[in-house]
Every structure is written in C-alpha cells, then in structure tokens.
ROPA-305170 format. One record per residue (C-alpha): x, y, z; residue number from 1; residue in three letters. Coordinates in Angstrom, 3 decimals. Each point is the difference from the previous one (the first is absolute). Layout:
N
          X          Y          Z     n   res
          X          Y          Z   NUM   ALA
...
***
This chain:
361
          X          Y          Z     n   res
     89.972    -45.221    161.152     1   UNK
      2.441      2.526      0.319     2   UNK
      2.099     -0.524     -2.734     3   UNK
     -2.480     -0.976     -2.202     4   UNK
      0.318     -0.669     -4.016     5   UNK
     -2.355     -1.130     -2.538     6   UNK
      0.646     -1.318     -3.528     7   UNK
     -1.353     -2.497     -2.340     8   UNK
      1.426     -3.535      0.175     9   UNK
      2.039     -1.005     -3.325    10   UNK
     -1.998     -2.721     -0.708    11   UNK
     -3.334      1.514      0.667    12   UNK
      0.543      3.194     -2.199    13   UNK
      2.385     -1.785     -2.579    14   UNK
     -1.773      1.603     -2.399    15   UNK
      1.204      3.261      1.268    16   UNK
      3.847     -1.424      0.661    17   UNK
      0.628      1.651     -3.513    18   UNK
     -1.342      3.452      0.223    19   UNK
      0.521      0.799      3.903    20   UNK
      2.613      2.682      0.357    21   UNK
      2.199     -0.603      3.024    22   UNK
      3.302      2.014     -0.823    23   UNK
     -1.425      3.196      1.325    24   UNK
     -2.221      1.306      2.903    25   UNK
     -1.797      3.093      0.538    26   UNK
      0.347      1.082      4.085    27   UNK
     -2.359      1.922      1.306    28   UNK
     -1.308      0.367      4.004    29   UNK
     -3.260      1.675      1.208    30   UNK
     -2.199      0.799      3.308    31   UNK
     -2.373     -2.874      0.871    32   UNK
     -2.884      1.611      1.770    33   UNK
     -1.608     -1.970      2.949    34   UNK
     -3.414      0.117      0.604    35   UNK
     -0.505      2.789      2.498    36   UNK
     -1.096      3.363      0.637    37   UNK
      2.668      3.234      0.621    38   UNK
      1.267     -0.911      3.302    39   UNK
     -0.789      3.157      1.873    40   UNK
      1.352     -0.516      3.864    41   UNK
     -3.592      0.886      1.351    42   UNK
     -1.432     -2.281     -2.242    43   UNK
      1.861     -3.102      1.040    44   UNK
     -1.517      0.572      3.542    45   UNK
     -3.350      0.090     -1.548    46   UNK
      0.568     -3.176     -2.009    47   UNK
      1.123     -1.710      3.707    48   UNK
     -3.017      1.077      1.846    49   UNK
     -2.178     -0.894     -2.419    50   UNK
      1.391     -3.823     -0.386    51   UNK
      0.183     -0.316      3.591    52   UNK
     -3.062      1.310      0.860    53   UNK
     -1.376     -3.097     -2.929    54   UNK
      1.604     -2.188      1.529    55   UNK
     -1.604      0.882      2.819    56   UNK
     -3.354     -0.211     -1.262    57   UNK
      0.650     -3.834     -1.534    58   UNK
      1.487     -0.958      3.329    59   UNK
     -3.255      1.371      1.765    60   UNK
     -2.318     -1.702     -2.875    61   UNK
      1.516     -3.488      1.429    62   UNK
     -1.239      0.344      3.097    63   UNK
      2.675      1.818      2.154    64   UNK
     -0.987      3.081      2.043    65   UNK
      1.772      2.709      1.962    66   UNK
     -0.829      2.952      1.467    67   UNK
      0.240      2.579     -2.582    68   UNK
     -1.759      2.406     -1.394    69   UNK
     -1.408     -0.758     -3.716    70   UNK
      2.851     -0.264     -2.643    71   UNK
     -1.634      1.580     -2.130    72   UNK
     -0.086      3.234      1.508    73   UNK
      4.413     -0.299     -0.335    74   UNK
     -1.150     -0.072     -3.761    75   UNK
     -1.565      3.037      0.456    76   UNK
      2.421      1.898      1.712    77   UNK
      2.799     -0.697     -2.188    78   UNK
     -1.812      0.478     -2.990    79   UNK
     -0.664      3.394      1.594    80   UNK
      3.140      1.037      0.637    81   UNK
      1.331     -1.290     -2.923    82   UNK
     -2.123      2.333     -2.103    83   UNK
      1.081      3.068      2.385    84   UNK
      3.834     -0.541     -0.927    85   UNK
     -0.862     -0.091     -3.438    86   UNK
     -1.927      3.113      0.373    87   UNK
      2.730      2.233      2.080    88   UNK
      2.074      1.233     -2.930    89   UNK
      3.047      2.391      0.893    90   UNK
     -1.155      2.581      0.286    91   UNK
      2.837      2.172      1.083    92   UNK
      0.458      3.326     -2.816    93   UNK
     -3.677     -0.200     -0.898    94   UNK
     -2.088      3.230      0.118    95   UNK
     -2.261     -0.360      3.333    96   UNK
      1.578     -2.587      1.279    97   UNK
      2.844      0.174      2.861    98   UNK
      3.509     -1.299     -0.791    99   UNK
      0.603     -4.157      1.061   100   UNK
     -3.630     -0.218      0.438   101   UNK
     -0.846     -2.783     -2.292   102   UNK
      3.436     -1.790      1.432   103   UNK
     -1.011      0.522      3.514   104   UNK
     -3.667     -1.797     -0.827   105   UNK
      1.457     -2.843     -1.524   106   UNK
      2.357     -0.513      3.244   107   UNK
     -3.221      0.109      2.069   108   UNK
     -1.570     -2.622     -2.420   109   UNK
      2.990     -2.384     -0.005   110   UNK
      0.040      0.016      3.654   111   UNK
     -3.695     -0.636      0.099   112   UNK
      0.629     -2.992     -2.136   113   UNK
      3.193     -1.408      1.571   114   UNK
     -2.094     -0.059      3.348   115   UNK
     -2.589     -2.096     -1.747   116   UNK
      2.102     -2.135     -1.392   117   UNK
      1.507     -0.902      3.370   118   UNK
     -3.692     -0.335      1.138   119   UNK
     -1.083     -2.485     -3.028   120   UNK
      3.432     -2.059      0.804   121   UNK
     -0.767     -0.701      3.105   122   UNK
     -3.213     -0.992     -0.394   123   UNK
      1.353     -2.604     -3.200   124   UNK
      3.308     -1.153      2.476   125   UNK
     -3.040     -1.523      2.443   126   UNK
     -2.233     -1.113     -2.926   127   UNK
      2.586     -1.796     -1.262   128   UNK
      1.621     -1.470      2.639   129   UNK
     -3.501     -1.412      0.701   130   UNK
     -0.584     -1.576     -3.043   131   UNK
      3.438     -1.565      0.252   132   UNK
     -0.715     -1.653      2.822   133   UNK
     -3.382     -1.285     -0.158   134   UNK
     -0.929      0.094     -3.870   135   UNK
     -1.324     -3.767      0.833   136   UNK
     -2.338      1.320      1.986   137   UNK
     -1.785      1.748     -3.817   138   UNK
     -0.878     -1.565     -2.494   139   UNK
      3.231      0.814     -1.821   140   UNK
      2.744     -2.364     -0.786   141   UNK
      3.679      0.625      0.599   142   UNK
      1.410      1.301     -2.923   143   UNK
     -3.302      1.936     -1.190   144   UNK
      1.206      1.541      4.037   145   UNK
      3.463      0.239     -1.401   146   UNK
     -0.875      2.090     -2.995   147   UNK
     -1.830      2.599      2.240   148   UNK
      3.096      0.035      2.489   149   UNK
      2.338      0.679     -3.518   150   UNK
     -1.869      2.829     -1.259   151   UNK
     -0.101      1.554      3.670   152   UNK
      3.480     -1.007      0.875   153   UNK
      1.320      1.714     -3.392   154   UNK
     -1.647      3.151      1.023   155   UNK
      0.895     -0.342      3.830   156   UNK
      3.958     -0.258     -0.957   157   UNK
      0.016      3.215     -2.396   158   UNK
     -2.487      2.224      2.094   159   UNK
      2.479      1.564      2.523   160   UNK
      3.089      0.783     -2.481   161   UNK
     -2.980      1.176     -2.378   162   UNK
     -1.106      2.574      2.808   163   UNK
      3.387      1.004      1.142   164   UNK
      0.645      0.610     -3.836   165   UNK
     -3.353      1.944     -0.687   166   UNK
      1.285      2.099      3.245   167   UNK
      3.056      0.627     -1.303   168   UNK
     -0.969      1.336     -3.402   169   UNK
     -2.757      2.175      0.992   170   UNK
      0.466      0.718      3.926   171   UNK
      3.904     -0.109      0.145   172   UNK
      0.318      0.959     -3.584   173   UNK
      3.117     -2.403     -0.815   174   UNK
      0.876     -1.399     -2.696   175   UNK
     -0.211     -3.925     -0.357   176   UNK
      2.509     -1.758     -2.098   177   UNK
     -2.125     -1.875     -2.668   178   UNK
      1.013     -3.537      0.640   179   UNK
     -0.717      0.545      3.529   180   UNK
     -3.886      1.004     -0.815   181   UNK
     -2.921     -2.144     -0.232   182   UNK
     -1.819      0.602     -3.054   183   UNK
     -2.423     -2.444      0.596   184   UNK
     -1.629     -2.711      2.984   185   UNK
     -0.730     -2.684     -2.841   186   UNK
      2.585      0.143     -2.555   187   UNK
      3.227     -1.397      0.987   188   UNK
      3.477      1.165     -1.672   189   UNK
     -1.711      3.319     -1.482   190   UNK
      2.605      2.964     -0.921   191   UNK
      0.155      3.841     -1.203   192   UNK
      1.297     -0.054     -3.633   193   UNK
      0.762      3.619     -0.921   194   UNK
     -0.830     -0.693     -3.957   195   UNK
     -0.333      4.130     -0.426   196   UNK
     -1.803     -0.528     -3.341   197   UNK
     -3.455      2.519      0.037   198   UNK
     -2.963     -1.435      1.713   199   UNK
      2.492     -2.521      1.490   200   UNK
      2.459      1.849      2.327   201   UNK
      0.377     -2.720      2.380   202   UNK
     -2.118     -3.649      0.279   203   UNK
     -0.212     -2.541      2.197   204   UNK
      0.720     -3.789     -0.640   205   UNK
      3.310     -1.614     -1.137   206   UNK
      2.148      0.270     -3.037   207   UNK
      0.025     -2.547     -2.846   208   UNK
      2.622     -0.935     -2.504   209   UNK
     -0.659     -1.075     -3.415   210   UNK
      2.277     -1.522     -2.808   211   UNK
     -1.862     -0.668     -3.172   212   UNK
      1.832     -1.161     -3.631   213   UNK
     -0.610      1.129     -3.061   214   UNK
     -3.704     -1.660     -0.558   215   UNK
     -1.197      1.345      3.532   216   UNK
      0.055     -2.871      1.808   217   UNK
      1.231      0.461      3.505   218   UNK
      3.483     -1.542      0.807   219   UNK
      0.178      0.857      3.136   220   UNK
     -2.093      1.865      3.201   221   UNK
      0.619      0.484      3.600   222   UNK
     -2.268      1.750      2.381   223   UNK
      1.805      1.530      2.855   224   UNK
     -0.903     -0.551      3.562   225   UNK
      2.502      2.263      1.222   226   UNK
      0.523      3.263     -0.935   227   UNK
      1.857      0.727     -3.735   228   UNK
      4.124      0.131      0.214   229   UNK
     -0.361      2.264     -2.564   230   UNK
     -0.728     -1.055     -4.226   231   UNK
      4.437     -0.346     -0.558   232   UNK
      0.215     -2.427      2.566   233   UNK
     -3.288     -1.692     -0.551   234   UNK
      1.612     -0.971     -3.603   235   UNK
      2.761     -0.999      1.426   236   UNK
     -1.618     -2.502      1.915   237   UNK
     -2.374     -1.168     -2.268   238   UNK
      2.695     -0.619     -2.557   239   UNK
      0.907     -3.558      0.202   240   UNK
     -4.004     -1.030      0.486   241   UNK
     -0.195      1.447     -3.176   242   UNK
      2.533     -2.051     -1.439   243   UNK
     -0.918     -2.988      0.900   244   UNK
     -4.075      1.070     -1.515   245   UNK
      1.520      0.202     -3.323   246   UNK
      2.205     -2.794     -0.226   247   UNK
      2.970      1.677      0.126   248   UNK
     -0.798      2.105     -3.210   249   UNK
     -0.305      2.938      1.946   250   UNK
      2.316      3.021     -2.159   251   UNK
     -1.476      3.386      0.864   252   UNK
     -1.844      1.419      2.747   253   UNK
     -1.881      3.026     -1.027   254   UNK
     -1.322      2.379      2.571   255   UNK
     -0.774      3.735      0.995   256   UNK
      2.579      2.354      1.991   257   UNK
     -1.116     -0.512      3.353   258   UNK
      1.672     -3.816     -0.307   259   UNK
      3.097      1.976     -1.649   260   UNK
      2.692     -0.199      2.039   261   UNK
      4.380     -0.745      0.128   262   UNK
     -0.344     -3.168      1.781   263   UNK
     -3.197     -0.897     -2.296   264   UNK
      2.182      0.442     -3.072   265   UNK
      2.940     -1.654      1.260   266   UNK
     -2.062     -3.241      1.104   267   UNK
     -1.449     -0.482     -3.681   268   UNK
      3.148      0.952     -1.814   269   UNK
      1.868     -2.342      2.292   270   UNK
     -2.195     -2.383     -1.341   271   UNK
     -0.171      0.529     -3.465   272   UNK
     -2.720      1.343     -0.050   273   UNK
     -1.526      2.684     -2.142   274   UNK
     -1.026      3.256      1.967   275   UNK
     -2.734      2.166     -0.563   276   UNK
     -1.002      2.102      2.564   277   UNK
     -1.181      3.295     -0.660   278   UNK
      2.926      2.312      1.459   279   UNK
     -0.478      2.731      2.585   280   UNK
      1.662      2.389     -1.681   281   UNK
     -2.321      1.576     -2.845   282   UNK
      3.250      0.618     -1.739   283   UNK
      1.170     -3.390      0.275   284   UNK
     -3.089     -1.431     -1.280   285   UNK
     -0.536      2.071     -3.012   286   UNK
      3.666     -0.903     -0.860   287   UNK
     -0.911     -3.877      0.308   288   UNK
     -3.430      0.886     -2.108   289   UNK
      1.975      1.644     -2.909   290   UNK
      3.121     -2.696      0.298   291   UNK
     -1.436     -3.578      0.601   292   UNK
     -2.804     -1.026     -2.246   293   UNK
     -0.445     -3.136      2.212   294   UNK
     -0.689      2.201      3.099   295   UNK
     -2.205      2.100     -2.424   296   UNK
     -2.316     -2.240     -0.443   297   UNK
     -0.154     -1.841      3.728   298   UNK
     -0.835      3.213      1.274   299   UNK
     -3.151      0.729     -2.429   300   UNK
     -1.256     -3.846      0.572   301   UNK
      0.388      1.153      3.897   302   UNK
     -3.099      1.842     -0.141   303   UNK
     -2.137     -3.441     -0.201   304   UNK
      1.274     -0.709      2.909   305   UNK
     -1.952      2.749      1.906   306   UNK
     -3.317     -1.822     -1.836   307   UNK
      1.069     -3.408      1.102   308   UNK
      0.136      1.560      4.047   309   UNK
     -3.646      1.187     -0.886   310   UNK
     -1.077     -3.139     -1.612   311   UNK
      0.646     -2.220      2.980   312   UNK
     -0.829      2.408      2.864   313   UNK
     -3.125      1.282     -1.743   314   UNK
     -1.173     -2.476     -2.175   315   UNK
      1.094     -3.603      1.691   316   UNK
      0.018      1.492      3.718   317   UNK
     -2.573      2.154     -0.314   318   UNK
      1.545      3.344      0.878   319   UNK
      0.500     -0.785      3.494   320   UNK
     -0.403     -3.367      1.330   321   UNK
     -2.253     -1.116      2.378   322   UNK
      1.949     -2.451      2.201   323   UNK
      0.813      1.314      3.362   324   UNK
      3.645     -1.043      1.825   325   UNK
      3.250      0.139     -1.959   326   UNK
     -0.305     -3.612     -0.870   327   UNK
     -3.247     -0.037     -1.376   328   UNK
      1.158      2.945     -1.999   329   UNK
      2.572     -2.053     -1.158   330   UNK
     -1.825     -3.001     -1.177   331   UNK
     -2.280      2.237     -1.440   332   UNK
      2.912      1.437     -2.218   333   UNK
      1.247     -3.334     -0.852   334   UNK
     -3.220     -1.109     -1.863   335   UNK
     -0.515      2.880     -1.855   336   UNK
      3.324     -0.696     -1.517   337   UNK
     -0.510     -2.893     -0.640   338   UNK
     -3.569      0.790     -1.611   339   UNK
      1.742      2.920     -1.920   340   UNK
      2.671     -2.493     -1.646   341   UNK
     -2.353     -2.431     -0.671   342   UNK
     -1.737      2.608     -2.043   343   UNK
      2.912      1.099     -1.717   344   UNK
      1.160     -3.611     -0.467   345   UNK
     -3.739     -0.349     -1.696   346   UNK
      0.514      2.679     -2.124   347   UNK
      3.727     -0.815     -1.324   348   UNK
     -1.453     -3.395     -0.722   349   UNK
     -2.493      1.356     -2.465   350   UNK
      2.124      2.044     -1.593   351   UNK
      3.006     -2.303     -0.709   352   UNK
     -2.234     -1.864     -2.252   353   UNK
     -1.115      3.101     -1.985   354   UNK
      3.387      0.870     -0.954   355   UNK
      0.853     -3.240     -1.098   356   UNK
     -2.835     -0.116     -2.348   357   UNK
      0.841      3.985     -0.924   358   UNK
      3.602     -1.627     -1.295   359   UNK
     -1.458     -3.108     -1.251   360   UNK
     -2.058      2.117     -2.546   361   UNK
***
C-alpha cells in the first residue's frame, strides 16, 4: 500500500479511452492530518494514566483483585493536575506577579504528575502481568486478553521516553529534535510538518503526494510513512510511477516552486520531457510567463490543483480521517481515491455523450 495508484481499467472505462488526458499531470503535495489532539508533553502523560488506569478498571471488572486503592481516584488526581498546568500561565513580566513564577508552578505540576505516573505504572506492570498469566482463570478468552495487554503494552513502551521528554522540555528546558518526539501514544508514524500557511503553522500527520491529469482524476498518490525528503526529490522519485500510470504518454509535469529545483529540471529534460515548474526566482518566472505561452497557461490551470487537494481531503476523507495507525490511514486514503475517480470517471462518462450529440446537431 505504499506505492499505491488508482486508475480506471481500459476496458471498463472504454468509453472514457477517448477523452482521458494522460500527456500531462498536475503535482501537488499536502499535510495529512491524523486524528489527534496538539501533542502537548504534559498531555501525553495524562493520556497514559488515563488508559492505564482503564485498563485497570476492565482487568478488575473480570474478576482480578489487588491491593490498591480505587482507580478511580488516579482519574481524579490527574485530571486535577492536569487542569493546574493548564492554569499556571507565565507569568514572569506581569504586573503583581513575581518574575518565573508561572514557570516555576508548572515545574512543580510536572513533577507532581511524573510521580503519578510512575505510581499508576506500577500498579498496571502487576495488573497486567496478572492477567497474562491467569486470564483463564476470567471469563475472558485469549485474544479478547491479548487486546487489553496491546493497548497497555503500547502505552507501557512509550511512557518512560514520554516522561524523560516532558522533563526535558519543561524541567531541563532542552530542546528535542522533532523526529525524536512522541506526538502521540496511539498514532504510529505521526510527524511535525512546518506548512507556515496562517492558522496552519505547523500540523501533525504525514505528507501526501498527488498527480492528477487534465480531467482531475488522480494519476498517482503516495502517503508517506517517513518523514518528507523534501517536494524536488519527492518528484524525482515518483517520476517513473507516473509513467508507467499514463501509459507512457506522460510529456509535462506541472508543479509549484517548492518541487523547482536543478536536478528536478535536469531529470525531466533528460527525458524529454516538458518542464513546468514555477521558478524560484520571481524574475525568472515572470520572464517564462511573458515568453512561453505553453507555461502560461499550465501555471493558471495550476490553481485547480489546490481545489483538487481540498476535494479529496475534505470532501472524500472528510477533513481529517478517522483511522488511527499509519496503515489504516493509508487504506483509508486509498479508497477515497478510488471513490473520487470513480466519480470523476462518472462524470466524464456523461459528458462524452453530450458533446457528441452537441456536434451531431
């Protein structure tokens, strides 16, 4: 599913063979959100007491007991503190109110809530190693055992580099190198894009390429697991798959500056292929605007582009899909394609006939 393409079959959509414009694609790549919330350090340590301390409660509601005092109460506490960090603003500047105060509350707070955390752990460590070992004693069978072990497990792996990081930020006051952070204990494969359009300085999800030809059907898509190489290279290695959508009719790749780059231009020229990509240099591109009515007119159809991105990821994903882990994310992406060229394929049909009829008269 990684490399993942979806077009109509020849003989399915023959009576689209005629009209389907494969000599030219329209690039364009954009931030798939995942389905989480701003992945505040503090936060993530709430989000892991509160599905351990669950977990806790569903082991417990099968019929396995130790000494504790009641979960809930955890609940409570965190929920507590959580509010308190949310409340201790810095304060530091601020008429009546003495410099590093709010900063100095907040360290108090986190440290409050890393102890917790180390108290709700090992409390779910003994739960679950209980469960492990005698779920036949409940009335549970093994795998519906097995999915409570997963969710804790998940959780139990990412809590201690979660606290050291939370520490770090706010205690130590160090930087973290974003692919080191965890953004989130459920999503796998989640990343900082820095987009630094308004309202959308930075998200959080993975970046998806989209080719589309001159009808709007999509060509060609890849969702990232990995972090972007960068929009130049990404071309550059979505090239050939390209290609080989079209049927080797492929003859210009049109796209906006940030997949402008030397080794971008040499690749398609190398190949005979017609290059439009909107230069970096303003003066450069309003020399290729004035000069080269073919460019011209690539880069005004470019703007439909931007509406095909919001088509799929608002209208046939939903804004931000649902599906949790990269590769339900990914499937997820796959059939809205799919359903989104069907569409367009159902629309192209329709109108072939019309224009016939148009000449016929």
């Amino acid at each position: 599913m990684g490399d993942s393409r979806i077009m109509p079959d020849d003989e399915s959509f023959s009576c689209l063979e005629a009209g389907l414009d494969m000599e030219v694609a329209w690039v364009d790549s954009t931030a798939l959100k995942a389905n989480m919330h701003f992945p505040t350090d503090w936060v993530l340590l709430r989000d892991a007491v509160r599905t351990l301390v669950k977990s806790i409660l569903n082991i417990r509601g099968h019929g396995f007991k130790r000494r504790i005092c009641e979960p809930e109460a955890f609940l409570s506490e965190i929920n507590a503190l959580a509010m308190g960090m949310s409340a201790a603003s810095r304060r530091g500047g601020k008429k009546g109110g003495k410099k590093g105060e709010g900063k100095k509350e907040r360290k108090g707070k986190l440290r409050a809530i890393k102890k917790l955390t180390k108290v709700v752990e090992a409390h779910a460590k003994r739960y679950r190693a209980q469960l492990d070992e005698n779920w036949a004693q409940s009335d549970l069978s093994r795998k519906e055992a097995e999915v409570i072990l997963r969710r804790m497990d998940r959780v139990l792996e990412q809590l201690p580099e979660a606290r050291q990081q939370a520490h770090d930020r706010i205690i130590g006051e160090r930087a973290v190198a974003n692919e080191k952070k965890i953004l989130s204990l459920y999503q796998d494969h989640v990343h900082v894009i820095v987009r630094g359009k308004a309202g959308a300085e930075v998200e959080f999800g993975n970046s998806l390429f989209l080719a589309e030809n001159a009808q709007g059907l999509i060509i060609d898509f890849e969702l990232l697991r990995e972090s972007s190489p960068g929009d130049a290279q990404w071309l550059q290695q979505r090239y050939e798959a390209m290609k080989s959508a079209t049927g080797g009719r492929l003859c210009a790749v049109v796209a906006d500056r940030g997949f402008e780059s030397k080794a971008t231009r040499e690749m398609l020229e190398a190949d005979g292929t017609f290059e439009c990509l909107c230069p970096r240099d303003p003066e450069r591109l309003s020399q290729r605007m004035n000069e080269d009515e073919a460019f011209a007119g690539a880069m005004q159809r470019r703007a439909q582009t931007e509406g095909r991105v919001g088509i799929l990821k608002n209208v046939f994903l939903g804004g931000t899909p649902l599906a949790k882990g990269f590769e339900h994310r990914q499937i997820q992406v796959a059939w809205a394609v799919l359903a989104h060229n069907l569409w367009v394929a159902a629309r192209q049909k329709w109108k072939i006939p019309e224009q016939a009829a148009g000449q016929a008269a």
